[in-house]
C-alpha positions, -999 to +999 in steps of 0.1 A: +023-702+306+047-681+331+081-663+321+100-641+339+120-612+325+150-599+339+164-567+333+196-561+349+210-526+361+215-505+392+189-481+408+197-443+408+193-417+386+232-416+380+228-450+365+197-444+347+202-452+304+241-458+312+255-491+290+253-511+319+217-502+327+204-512+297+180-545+311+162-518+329+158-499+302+145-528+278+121-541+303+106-511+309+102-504+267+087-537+269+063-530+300+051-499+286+045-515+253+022-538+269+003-508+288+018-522+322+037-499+352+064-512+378+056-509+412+082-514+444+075-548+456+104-571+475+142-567+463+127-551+430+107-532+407+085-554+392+056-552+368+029-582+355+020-584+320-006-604+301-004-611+263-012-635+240-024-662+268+008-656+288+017-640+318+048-622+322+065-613+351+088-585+344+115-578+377+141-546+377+160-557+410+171-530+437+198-551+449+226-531+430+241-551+400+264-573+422+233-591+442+209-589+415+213-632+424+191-628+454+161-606+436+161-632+406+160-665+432+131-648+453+110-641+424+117-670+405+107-694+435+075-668+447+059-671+411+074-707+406+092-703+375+113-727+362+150-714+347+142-724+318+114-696+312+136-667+327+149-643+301+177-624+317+181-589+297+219-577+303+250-555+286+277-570+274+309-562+261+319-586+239+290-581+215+298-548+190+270-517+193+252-534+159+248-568+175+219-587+202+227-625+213+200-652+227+216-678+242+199-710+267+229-714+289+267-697+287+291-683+315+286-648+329+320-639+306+328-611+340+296-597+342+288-588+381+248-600+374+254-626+361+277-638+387+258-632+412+228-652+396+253-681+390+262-679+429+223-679+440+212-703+411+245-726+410+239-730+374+249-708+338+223-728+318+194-702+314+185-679+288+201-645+284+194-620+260+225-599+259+230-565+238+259-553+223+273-523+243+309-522+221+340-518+241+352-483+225+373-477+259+405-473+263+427-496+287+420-490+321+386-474+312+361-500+311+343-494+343+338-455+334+327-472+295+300-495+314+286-470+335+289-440+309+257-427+290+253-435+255+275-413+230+248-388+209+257-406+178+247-438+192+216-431+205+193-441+173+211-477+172+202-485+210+168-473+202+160-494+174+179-527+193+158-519+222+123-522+200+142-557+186+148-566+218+110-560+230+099-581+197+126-610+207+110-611+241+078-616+228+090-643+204+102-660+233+075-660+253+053-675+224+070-694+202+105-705+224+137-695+226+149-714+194+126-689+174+137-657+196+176-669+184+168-670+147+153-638+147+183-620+161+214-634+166+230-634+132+215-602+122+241-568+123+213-543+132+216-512+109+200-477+110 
């Protein structure tokens, strides 16, 4: 069994740990878990893990967040995935700081990833693990918000959602996504 993870973000050290980079920084907890490393290969950094009779195929893309589209289509159709064992890791704003949702389909609710994988794909219906970012941002602000670092205070929180997110991923990847849902999406994480 095959599944490709997708951790959205932008390269850059001035995007490194912002809210919006936070798929990087998930798939990478998760690759590191796992004893992996990323290497530069086409359109993204990408890194293969095998666990538990499964192979994982774990892509950062270098496109910039608004083509990420055309790094998820190459490496979905060079491995041969089907969208149905994709895991796209992304921010979103909608979801408080205390929350993490798995869904199998749903619209990309603004995000620029997700459109872009909606306009290279031409579908919403794969899975997406989103996390929480808040929207504590006044009007006007939500761009500066996205691509801010995490405030001191809520450091600890995106740590521990980060370990639930590793522990969802591997849910999914051996038992389904039904099973990855139940374990997180009507919990409020708390410290």
């Amino acid at each position: 069994m095959k599944y490709l993870l997708i951790g959205l973000g932008n390269t850059g050290n001035e995007y490194a740990h912002t809210r919006h980079n936070i798929g990087f920084d998930v798939a990478n907890a998760f690759v590191l878990k796992h004893g992996g490393s990323f290497r530069v290969d086409r359109l993204a950094y990408v890194a293969d893990i095998k666990w538990k009779g499964r192979q994982i195929v774990c892509v950062c893309p270098t496109t910039y967040m608004n083509l990420s589209g055309k790094a998820v289509k190459y490496w979905m159709d060079k491995e041969k995935i089907p969208v149905g064992q994709m895991l796209v890791v992304v921010d979103d704003l909608a979801l408080p700081l205390n929350k993490l949702r798995i869904r199998p389909g749903g619209s990309d609710a603004g995000h620029n990833g997700l459109k872009s994988i909606f306009e290279t794909l031409g579908t919403h219906e794969y899975p997406k693990l989103r996390f929480g970012i808040g929207n504590d941002y006044p009007k006007g602000f939500q761009a500066d918000f996205v691509l801010g670092k995490w405030k001191k205070d809520e450091e600890p929180m995106v740590k521990l959602k980060i370990d639930k997110c590793v522990e969802a991923i591997e849910t999914f990847a051996t038992q389904g996504i039904t099973a990855a849902m139940n374990q997180v999406n009507n919990q409020q994480f708390s410290l």
